[in-house]
C-alpha positions in Angstrom: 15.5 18.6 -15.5 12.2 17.4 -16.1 9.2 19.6 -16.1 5.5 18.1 -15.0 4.3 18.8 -18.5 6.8 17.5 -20.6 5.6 14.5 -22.5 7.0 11.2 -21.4 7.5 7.7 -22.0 6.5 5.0 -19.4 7.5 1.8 -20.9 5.4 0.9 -24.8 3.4 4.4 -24.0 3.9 7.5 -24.8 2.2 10.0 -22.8 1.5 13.9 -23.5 2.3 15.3 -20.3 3.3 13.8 -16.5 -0.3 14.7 -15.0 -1.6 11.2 -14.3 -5.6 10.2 -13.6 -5.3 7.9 -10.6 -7.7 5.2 -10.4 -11.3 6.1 -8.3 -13.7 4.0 -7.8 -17.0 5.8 -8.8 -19.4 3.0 -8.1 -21.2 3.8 -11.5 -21.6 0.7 -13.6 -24.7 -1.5 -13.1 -23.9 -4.9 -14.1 -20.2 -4.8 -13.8 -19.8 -2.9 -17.1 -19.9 0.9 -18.3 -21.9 2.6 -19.8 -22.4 5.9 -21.6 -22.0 7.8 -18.7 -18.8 6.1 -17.9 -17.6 7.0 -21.4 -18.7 11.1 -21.0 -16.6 10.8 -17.7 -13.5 9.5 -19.1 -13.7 11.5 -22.7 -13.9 14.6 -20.4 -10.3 13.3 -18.6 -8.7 12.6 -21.4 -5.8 15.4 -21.4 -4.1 13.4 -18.4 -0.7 12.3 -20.0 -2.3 9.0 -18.3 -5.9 7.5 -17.3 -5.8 4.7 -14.8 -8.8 3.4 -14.8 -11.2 3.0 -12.0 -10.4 -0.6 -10.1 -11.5 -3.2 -12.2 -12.2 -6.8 -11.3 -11.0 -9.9 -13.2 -13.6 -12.1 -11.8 -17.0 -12.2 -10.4 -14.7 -13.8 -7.2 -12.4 -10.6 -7.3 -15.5 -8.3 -6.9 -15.5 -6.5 -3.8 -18.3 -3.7 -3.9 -22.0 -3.3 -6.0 -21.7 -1.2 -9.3 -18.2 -1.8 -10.2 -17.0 -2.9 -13.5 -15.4 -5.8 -14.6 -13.8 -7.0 -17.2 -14.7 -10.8 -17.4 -18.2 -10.2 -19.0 -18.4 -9.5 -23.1 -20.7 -6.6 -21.6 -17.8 -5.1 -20.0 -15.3 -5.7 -23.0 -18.1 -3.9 -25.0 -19.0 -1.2 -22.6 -14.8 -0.1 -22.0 -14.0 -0.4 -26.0 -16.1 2.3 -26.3 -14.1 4.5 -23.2 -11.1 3.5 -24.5 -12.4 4.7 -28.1 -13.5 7.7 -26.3 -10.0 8.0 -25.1 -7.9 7.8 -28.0 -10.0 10.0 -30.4 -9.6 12.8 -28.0 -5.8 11.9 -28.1 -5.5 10.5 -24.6 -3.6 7.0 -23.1 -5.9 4.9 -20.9 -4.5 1.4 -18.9 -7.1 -0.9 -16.8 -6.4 -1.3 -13.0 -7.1 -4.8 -12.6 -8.4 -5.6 -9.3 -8.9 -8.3 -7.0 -9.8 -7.2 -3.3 -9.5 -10.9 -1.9 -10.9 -10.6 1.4 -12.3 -7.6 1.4 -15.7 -8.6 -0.3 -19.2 -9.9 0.7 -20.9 -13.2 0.5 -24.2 -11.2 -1.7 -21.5 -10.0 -4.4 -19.6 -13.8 -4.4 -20.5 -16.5 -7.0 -23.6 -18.6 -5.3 -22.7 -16.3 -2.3 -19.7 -18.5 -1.1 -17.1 -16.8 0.9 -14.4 -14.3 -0.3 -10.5 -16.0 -0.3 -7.6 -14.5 1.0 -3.8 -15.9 1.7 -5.5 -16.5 5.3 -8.9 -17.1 6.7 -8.5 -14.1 8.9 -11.4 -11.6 8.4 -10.9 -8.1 7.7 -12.4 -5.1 10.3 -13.6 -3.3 7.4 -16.8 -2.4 5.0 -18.0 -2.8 1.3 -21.1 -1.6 -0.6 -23.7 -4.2 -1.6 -26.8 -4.1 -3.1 -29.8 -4.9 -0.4 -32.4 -7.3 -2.0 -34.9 -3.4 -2.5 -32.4 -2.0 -4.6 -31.3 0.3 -1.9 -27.5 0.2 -1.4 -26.0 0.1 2.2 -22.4 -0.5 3.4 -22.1 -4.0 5.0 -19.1 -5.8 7.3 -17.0 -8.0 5.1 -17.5 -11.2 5.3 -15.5 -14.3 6.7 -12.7 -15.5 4.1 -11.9 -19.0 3.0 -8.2 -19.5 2.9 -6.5 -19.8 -0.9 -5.2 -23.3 -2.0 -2.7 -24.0 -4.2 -4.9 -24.7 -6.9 -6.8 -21.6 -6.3 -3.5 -19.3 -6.3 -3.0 -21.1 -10.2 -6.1 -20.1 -11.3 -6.4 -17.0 -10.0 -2.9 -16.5 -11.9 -4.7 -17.5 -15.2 -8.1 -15.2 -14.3 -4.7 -12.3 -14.1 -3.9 -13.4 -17.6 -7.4 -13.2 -19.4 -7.3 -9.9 -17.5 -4.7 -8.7 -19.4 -5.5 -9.9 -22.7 -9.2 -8.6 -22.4 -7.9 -5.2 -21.7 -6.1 -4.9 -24.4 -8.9 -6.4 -26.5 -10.9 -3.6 -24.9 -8.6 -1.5 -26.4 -6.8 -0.1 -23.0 -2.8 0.6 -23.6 -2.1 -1.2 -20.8 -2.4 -2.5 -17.6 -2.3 -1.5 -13.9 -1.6 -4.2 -11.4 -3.8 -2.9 -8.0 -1.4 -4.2 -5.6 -2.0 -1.8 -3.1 -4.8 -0.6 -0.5 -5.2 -4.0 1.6 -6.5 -6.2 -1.8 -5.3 -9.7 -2.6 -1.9 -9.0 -3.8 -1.4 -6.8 -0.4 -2.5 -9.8 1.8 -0.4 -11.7 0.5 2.7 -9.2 0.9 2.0 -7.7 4.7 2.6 -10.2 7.5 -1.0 -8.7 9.1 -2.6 -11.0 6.6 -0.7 -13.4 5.9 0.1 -15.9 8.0 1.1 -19.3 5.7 3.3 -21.6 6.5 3.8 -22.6 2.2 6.1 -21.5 -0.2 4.1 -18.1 -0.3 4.3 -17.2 3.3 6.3 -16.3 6.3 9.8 -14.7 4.4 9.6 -11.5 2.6 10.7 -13.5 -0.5 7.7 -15.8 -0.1 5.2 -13.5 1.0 6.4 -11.4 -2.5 6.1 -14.6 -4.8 2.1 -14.3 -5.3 2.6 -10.1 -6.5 5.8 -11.2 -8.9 4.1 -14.0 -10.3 1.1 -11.9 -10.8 3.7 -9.2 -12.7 5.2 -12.2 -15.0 2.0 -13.2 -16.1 0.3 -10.1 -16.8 4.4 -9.1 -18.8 3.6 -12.3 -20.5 0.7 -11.7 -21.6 0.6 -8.3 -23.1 4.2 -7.2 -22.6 6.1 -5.9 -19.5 6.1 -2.3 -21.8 2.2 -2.5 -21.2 2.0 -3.2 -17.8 2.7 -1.4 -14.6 1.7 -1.7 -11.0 0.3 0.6 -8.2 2.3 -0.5 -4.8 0.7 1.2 -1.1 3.9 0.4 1.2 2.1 2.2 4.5 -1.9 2.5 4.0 -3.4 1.0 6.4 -6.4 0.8 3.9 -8.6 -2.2 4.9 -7.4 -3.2 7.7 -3.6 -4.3 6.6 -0.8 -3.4 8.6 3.2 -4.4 8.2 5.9 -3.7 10.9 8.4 -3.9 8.9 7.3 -1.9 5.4 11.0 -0.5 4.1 13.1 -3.7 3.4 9.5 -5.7 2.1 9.0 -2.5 -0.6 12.7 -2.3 -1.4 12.8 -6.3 -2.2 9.8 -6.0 -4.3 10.9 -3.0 -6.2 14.3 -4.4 -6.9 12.4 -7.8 -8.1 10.6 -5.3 -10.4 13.5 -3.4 -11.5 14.8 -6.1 -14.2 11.2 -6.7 -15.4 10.9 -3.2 -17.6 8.0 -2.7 -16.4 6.1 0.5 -17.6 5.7 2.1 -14.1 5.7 1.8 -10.6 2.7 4.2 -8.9 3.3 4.3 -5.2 0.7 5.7 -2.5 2.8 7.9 -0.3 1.1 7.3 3.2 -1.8 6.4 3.5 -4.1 6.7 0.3 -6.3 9.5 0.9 -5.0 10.8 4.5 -1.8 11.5 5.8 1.8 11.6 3.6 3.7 10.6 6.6 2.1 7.7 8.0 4.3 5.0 8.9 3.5 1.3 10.1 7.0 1.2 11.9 7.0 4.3 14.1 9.6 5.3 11.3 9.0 7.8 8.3 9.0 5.6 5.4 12.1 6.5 3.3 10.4 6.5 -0.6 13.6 8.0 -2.2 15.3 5.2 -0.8 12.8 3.2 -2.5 12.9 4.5 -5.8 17.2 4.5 -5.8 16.3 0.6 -4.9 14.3 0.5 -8.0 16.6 2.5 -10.2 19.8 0.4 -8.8 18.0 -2.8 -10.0 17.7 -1.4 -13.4 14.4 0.0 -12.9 14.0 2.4 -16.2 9.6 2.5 -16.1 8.1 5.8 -15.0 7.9 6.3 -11.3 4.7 7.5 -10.4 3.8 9.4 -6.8 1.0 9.7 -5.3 -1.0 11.0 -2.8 -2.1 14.6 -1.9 -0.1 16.6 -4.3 -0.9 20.4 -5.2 0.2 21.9 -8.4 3.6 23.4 -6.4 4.9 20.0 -4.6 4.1 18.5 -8.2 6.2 20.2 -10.4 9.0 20.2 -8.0 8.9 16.9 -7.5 9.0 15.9 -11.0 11.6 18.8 -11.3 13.8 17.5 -8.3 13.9 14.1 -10.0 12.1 12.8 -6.8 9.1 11.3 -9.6 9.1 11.2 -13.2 5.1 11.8 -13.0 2.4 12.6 -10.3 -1.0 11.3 -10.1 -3.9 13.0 -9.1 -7.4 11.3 -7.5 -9.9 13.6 -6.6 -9.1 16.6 -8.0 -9.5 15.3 -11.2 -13.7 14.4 -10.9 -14.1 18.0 -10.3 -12.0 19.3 -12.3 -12.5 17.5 -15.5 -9.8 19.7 -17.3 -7.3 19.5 -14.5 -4.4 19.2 -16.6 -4.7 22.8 -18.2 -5.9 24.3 -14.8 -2.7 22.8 -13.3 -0.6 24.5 -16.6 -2.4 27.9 -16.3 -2.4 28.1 -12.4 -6.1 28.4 -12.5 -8.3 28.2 -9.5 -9.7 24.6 -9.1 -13.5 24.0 -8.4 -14.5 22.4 -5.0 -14.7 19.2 -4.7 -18.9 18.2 -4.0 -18.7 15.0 -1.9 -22.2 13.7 -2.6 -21.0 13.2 -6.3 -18.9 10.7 -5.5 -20.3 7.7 -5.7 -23.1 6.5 -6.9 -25.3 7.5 -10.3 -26.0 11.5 -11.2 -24.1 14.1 -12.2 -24.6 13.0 -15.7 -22.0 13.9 -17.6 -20.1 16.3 -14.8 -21.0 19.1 -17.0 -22.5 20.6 -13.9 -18.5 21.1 -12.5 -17.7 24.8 -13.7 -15.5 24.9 -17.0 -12.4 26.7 -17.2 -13.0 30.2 -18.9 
């Protein structure tokens, strides 16, 4: 039996404990790249057995809101080898989620403000943060999407690789394919989205092809030890929806099962609101899901997520139900959330204007543990 903070080893990483950072975007990095206050933030973090990193984009094309990083500029391959140095001197793991949101972008934040791609040219009912031309940020309708070409799916393939490679340049330990929340690799998956008639829609084996190809390249790259992937079977994040969610998630998790992969993170319901949200009228069976997993040889941690307290945690992890549990928000208030979670310590509050955006430099102004 397994307890939340025993170490533990998901794929080429070894990780202190079984308390994992989840990946929030914080909206903090001017340019696309952090900066000293993004190092402060993670340094502070770095007891999680595992930092994911906030979403990161591969390209300027994969960049869906203002004032988040990247990693395709030597700015940002500057600005995260000094986290990741952060990191490791304070004895922690840190892996890059590497993001594109497809659709779910705006023409001001495209390259010469051409349209966002997606498997289909079917826009998205949903919002993103730009940058107005006074500085002042607002939250703007998404614009219309092309649809992808062939030739565009290839290079978007290779933009995954230099992903890869860069973060590991940066000095991350790995990699986190963001497959989940309604972003490109989603479209492509959920039937809402994707309506092709190619080789890459229509089927559940088609409509998977684009995620798995993104997996092999990324496993190529860097290793398949190095590189895991966050998977939202329900959310209905950004406007996605799939009527059929159990047999899609259980072919793609049995596809991943004989990669050996690192992990699997999957957001139980839908990310940030209800656990039991299903798409079919039908709980969504995730032990089911994990057995498909584990059937197809799936050995790389298997991460849960999604609204977790200290006591459903450890009995989870206990119970064999996860091998680790990630945590999102608790974690920006609670900068040492992993020994507050050990010791049964009273969490701070959670202050919702500290979101996003710049201030709270440093987070020293979130109450330490005594």
């Amino acid at each position: 039996m397994s307890n939340l903070f025993d170490p533990a080893q998901a794929g080429d990483i070894t990780l202190a404990n079984r308390v994992v950072m989840a990946p929030l975007t914080r909206n903090r990095s001017p340019g696309e790249f952090p900066n000293d206050l993004n190092v402060t933030y993670y340094r502070q973090r770095a007891t999680a057995g595992l930092i994911v990193s906030e979403g990161t984009a591969i390209t300027q094309q994969g960049q869906g809101y203002a004032h988040v990083p990247g990693l395709y500029k030597p700015e940002a391959l500057a600005g995260w080898k000094k986290v990741t140095d952060a990191v490791h001197e304070e004895g922690g793991k840190i892996v890059a989620q590497i993001w594109h949101v497809g659709r779910i972008s705006h023409t001001s934040l495209q390259p010469q403000e051409g349209q966002p791609v997606a498997p289909s040219a079917i826009i998205a009912k949903s919002k993103t943060y730009i940058i107005n031309e006074d500085g002042t940020g607002a939250f703007a309708e998404t614009s219309a999407p092309r649809e992808l070409d062939k030739s565009d799916i290839t290079a978007i393939l290779e933009d995954y690789r230099k992903a890869a490679r860069f973060a590991i340049d940066a000095g991350f330990d790995g990699v986190e394919i963001h497959a989940a929340n309604g972003y490109l690799i989603e479209q492509f998956l959920k039937s809402s989205t994707n309506q092709r008639t190619d080789e890459y829609g229509g089927s559940i084996e088609n409509r998977s092809r684009f995620l798995l190809e993104v997996v092999d390249t990324a496993a190529r790259e860097i290793g398949a030890g190095r590189t895991g992937i966050r998977l939202s079977p329900v959310t209905p994040a950004n406007d996605i929806a799939e009527p059929a969610p159990q047999p899609l998630y259980e072919y793609v998790v049995k596809q991943l099962g004989g990669r050996g992969l690192s992990f699997i993170h999957v957001v139980e319901g839908a990310t940030g609101g209800p656990r039991d949200l299903s798409d079919s009228g039908n709980p969504f069976d995730y032990d089911a899901l994990r057995a498909a997993y584990v059937n197809a040889g799936g050995k790389g941690l298997w991460i849960a997520n999604n609204g977790y307290t200290r006591e459903t945690a450890i009995d989870a992890v206990a119970n064999g139900k996860a091998d680790a549990i990630a945590f999102g928000r608790p974690f920006i208030a609670n900068p040492d959330l992993v020994r507050r979670l050990k010791e049964n310590a009273e969490l701070n509050a959670l202050q919702p204007e500290k979101l996003y955006g710049g201030g709270a430099e440093g987070y020293t102004d979130y109450p330490a543990l005594a």
